[in-house]
ZADO-1210 file (C-alpha; in nm, 4 decimals, padded with zeros to 6 digits):
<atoms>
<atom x="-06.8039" y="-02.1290" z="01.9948" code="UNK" pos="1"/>
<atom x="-06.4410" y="-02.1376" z="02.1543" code="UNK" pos="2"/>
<atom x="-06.3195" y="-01.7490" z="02.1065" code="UNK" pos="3"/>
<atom x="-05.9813" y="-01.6113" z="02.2296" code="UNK" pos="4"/>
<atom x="-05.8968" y="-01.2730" z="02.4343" code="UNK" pos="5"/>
<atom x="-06.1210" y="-01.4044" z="02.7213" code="UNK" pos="6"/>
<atom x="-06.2067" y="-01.0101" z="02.8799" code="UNK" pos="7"/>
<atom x="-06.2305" y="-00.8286" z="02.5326" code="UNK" pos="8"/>
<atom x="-06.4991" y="-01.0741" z="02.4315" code="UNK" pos="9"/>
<atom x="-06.6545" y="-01.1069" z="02.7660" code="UNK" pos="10"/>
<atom x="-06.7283" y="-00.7411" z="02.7706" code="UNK" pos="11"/>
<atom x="-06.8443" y="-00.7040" z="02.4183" code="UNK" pos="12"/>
<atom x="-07.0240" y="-01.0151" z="02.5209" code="UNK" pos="13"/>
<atom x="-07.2359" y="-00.8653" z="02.7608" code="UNK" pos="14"/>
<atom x="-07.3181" y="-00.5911" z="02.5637" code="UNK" pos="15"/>
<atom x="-07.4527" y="-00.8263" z="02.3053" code="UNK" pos="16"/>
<atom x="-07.6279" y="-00.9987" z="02.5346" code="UNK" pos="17"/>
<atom x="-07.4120" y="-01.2976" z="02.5920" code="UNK" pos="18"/>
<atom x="-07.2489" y="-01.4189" z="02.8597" code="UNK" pos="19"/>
<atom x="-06.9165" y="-01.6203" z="02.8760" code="UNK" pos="20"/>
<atom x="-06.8526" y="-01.9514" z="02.9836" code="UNK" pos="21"/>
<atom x="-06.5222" y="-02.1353" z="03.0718" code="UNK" pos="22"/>
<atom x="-06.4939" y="-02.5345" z="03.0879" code="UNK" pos="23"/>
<atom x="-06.3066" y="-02.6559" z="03.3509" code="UNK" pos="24"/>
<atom x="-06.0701" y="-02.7832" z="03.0248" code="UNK" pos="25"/>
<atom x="-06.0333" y="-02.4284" z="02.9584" code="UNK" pos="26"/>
<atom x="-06.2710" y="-02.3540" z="02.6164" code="UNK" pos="27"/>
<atom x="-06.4351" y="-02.0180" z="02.6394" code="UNK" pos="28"/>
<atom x="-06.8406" y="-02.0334" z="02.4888" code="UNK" pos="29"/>
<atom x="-06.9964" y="-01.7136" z="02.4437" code="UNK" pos="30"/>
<atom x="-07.3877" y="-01.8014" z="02.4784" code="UNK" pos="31"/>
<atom x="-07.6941" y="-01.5984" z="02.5118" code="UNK" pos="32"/>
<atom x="-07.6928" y="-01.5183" z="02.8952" code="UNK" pos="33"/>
<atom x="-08.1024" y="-01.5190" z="02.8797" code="UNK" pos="34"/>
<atom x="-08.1055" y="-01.9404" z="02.7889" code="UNK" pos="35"/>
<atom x="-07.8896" y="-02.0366" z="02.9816" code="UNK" pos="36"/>
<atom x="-07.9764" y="-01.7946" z="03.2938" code="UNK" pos="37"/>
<atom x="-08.3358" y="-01.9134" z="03.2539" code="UNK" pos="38"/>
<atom x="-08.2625" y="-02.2894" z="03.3227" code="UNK" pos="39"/>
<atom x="-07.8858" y="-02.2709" z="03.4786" code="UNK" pos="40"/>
<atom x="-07.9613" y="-02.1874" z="03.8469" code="UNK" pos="41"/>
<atom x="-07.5813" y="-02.1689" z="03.8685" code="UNK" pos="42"/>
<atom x="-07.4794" y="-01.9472" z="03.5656" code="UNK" pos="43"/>
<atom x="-07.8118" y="-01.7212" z="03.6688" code="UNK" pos="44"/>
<atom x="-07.6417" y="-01.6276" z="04.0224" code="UNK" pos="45"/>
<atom x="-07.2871" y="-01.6064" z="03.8554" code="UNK" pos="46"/>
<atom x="-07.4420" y="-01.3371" z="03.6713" code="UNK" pos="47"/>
<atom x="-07.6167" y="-01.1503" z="03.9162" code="UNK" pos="48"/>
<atom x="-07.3207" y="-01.1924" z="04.1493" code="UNK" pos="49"/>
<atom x="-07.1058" y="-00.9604" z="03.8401" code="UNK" pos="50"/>
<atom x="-07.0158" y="-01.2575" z="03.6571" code="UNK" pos="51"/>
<atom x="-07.1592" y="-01.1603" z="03.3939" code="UNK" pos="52"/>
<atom x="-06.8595" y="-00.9418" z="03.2611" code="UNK" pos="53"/>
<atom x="-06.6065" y="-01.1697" z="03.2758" code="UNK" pos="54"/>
<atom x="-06.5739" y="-01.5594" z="03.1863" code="UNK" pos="55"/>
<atom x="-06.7510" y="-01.7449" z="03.4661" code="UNK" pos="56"/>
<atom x="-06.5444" y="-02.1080" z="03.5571" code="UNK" pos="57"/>
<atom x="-06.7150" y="-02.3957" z="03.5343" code="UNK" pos="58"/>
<atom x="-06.4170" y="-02.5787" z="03.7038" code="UNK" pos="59"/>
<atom x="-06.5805" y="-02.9659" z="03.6904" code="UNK" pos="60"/>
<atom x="-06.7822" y="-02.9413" z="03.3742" code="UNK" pos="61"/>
<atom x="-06.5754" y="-03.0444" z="03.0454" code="UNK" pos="62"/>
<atom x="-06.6266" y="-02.8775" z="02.7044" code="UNK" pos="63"/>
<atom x="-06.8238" y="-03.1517" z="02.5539" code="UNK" pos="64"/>
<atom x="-07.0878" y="-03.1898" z="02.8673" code="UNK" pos="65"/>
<atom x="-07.1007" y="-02.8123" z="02.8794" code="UNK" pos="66"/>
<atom x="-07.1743" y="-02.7912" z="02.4564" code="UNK" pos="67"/>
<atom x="-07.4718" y="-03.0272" z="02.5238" code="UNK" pos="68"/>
<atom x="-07.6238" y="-02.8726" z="02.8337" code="UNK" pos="69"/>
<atom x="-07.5805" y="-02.5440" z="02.6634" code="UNK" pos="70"/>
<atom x="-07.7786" y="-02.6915" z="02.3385" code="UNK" pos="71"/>
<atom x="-08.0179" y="-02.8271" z="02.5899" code="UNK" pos="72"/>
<atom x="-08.0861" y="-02.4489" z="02.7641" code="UNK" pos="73"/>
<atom x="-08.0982" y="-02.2821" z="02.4126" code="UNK" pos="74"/>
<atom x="-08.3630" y="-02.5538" z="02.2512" code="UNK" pos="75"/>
<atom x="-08.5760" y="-02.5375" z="02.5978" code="UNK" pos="76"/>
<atom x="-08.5674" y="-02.1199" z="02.6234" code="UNK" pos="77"/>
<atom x="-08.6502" y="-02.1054" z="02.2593" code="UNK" pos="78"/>
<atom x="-08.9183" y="-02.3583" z="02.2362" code="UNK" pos="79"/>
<atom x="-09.0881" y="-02.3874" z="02.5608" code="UNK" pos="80"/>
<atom x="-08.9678" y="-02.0715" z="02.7340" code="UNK" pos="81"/>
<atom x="-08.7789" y="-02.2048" z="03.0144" code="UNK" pos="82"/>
<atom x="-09.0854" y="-02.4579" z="03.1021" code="UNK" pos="83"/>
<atom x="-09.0254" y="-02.7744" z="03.2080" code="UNK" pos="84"/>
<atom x="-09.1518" y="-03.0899" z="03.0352" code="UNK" pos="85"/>
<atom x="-09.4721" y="-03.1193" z="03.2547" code="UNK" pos="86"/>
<atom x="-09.5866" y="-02.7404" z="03.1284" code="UNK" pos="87"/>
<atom x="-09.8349" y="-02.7775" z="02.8401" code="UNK" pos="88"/>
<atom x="-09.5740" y="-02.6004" z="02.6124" code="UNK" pos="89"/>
<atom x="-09.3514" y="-02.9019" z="02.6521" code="UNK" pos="90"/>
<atom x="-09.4073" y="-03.0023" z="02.2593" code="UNK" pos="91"/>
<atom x="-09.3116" y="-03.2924" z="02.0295" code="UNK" pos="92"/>
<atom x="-09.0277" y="-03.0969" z="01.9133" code="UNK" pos="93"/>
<atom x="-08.8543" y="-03.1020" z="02.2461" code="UNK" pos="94"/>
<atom x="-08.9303" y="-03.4239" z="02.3058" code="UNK" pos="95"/>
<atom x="-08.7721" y="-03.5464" z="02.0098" code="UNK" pos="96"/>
<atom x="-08.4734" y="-03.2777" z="02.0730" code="UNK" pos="97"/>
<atom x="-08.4537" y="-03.4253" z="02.4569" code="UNK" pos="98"/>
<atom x="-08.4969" y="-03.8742" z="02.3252" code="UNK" pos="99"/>
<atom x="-08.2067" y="-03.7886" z="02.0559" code="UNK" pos="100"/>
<atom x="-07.9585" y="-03.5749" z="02.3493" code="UNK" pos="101"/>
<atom x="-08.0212" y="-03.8422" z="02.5673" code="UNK" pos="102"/>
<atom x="-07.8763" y="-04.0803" z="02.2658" code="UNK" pos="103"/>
<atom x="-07.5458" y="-04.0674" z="02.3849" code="UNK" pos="104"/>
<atom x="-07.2147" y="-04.3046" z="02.4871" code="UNK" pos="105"/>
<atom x="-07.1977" y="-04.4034" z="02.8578" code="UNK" pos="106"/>
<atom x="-06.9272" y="-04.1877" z="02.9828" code="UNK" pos="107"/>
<atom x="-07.1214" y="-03.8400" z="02.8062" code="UNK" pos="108"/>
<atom x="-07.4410" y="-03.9564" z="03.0017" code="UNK" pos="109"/>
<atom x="-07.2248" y="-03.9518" z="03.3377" code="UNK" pos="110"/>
<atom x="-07.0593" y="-03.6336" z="03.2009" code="UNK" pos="111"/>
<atom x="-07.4065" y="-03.4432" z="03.1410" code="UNK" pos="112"/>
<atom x="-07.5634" y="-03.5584" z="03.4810" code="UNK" pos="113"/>
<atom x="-07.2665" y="-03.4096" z="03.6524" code="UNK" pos="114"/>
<atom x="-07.2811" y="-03.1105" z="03.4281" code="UNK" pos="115"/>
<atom x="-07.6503" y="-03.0798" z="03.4743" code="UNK" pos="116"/>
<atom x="-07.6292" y="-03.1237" z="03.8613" code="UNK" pos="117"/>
<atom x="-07.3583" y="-02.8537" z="03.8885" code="UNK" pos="118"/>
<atom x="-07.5238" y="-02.6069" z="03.6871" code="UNK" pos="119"/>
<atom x="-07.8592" y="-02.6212" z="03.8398" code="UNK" pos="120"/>
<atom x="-08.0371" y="-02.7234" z="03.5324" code="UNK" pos="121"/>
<atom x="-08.3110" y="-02.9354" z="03.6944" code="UNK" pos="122"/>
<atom x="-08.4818" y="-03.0492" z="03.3673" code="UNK" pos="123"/>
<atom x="-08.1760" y="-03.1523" z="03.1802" code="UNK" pos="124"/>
<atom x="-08.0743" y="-03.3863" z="03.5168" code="UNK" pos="125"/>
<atom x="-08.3655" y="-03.5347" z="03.5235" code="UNK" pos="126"/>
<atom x="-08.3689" y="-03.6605" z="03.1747" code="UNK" pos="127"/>
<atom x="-08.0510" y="-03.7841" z="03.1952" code="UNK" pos="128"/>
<atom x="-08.1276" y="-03.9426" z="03.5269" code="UNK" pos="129"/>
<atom x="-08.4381" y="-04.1307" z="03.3594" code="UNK" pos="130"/>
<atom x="-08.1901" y="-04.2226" z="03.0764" code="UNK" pos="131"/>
<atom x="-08.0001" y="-04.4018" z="03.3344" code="UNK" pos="132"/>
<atom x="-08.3155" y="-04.5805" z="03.5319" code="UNK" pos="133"/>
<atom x="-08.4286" y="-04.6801" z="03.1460" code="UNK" pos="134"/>
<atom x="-08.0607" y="-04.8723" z="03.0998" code="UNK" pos="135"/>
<atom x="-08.1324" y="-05.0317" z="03.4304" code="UNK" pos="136"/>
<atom x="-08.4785" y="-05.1610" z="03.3901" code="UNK" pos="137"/>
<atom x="-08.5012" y="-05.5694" z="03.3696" code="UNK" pos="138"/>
<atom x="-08.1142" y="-05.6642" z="03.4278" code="UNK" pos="139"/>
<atom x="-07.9366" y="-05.8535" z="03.6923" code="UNK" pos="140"/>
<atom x="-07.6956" y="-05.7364" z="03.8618" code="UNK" pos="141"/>
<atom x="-07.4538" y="-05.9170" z="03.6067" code="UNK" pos="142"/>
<atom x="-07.5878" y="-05.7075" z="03.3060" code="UNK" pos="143"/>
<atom x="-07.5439" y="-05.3862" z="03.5434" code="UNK" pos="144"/>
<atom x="-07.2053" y="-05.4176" z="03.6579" code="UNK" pos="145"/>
<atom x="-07.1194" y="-05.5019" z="03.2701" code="UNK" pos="146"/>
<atom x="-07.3517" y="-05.2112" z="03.1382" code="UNK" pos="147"/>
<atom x="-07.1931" y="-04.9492" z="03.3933" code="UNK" pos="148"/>
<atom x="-06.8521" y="-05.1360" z="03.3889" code="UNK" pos="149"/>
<atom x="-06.8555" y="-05.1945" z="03.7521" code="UNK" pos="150"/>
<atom x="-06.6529" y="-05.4498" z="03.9396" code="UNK" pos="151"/>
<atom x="-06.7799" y="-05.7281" z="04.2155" code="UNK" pos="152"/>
<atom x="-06.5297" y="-05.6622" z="04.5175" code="UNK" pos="153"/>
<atom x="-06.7284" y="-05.9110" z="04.7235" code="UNK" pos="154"/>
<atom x="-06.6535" y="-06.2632" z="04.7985" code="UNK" pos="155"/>
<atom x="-06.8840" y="-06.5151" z="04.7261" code="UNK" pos="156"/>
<atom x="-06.9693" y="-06.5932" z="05.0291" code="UNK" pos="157"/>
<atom x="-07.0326" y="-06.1986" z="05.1018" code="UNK" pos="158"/>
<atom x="-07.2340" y="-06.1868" z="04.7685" code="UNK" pos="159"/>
<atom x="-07.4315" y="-06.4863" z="04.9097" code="UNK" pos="160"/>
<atom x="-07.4889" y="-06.3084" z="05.2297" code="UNK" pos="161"/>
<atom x="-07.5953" y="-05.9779" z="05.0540" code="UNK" pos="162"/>
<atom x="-07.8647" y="-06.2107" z="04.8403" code="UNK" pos="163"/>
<atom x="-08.0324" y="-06.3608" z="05.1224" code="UNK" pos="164"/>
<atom x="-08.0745" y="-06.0219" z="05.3033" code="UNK" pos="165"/>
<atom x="-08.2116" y="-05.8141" z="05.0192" code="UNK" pos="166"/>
<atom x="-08.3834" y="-06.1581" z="04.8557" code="UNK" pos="167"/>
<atom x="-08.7234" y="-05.9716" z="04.9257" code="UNK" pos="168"/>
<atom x="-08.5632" y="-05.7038" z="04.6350" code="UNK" pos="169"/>
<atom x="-08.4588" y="-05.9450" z="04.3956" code="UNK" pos="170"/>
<atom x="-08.7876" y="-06.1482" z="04.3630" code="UNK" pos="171"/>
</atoms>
């Protein structure tokens, strides 16, 4: 939903109801201020603040995170009304909509908890975050540091040390 001429289509916006959004990689989304105000504790007090006429910066959250979470507010205003998945309207249609968002490459998953985190949208972070404990669950710390591409900058001998005072943890 990129659009050009930023404050001509962020004041029609708001008369339409929408608000508009810049990533911090500069693409402008015109979304309906009501989905994403309902979940985004972020967007919701850029709006009340007077935001709401003008493109409000997103400075750390790219295009692509910011597409998802956006999908992600629309889906859950539409559906379950802003409720969270442990509200009885939580339905098999979002939790079909939330296992197939969470379906994505490493990097997007880091990109969408950031997102998520920085726009206050609680539910959306915590599915991601559960994504995240899900890859971990059952692997060494080999298969981790492969899995999240993470390096060993301890010596053997530290990494030896480490083991026998956490060995409680690993058993």
């Amino acid at each position: 939903m990129a659009t050009t001429g930023a404050s001509d289509g962020a004041s029609a916006a708001k008369k339409e109801g929408l608000v508009t959004l810049m990533s911090g990689d500069g693409e402008i989304f015109e979304v309906e201020a009501a989905a994403v105000a309902a979940l985004s504790v972020t967007i919701r007090h850029a709006i009340e603040e007077g935001f709401g006429d003008r493109p409000i910066p997103l400075p750390i959250v790219g295009a692509r995170a910011l597409a998802l979470a956006v999908e992600y507010c629309r889906k859950h205003h539409s559906l379950g009304g802003g409720a969270g998945e442990d509200s009885a309207a939580y339905d098999d249609e979002l939790r079909a909509f939330d296992h197939n968002l969470a379906k994505v490459d490493r990097d997007t998953l880091f990109d969408l908890i950031e997102a998520a985190n920085y726009l206050e949208i609680e539910g959306l972070l915590n599915l991601m975050c559960r994504t995240v404990a899900e890859m971990m669950k059952g692997k060494s710390v080999e298969e981790l540091r492969r899995t999240f591409d993470v390096s060993n900058d301890y010596t053997p001998e530290e990494e030896e040390e480490v083991r026998r005072e956490v060995s409680w943890a690993l058993d």
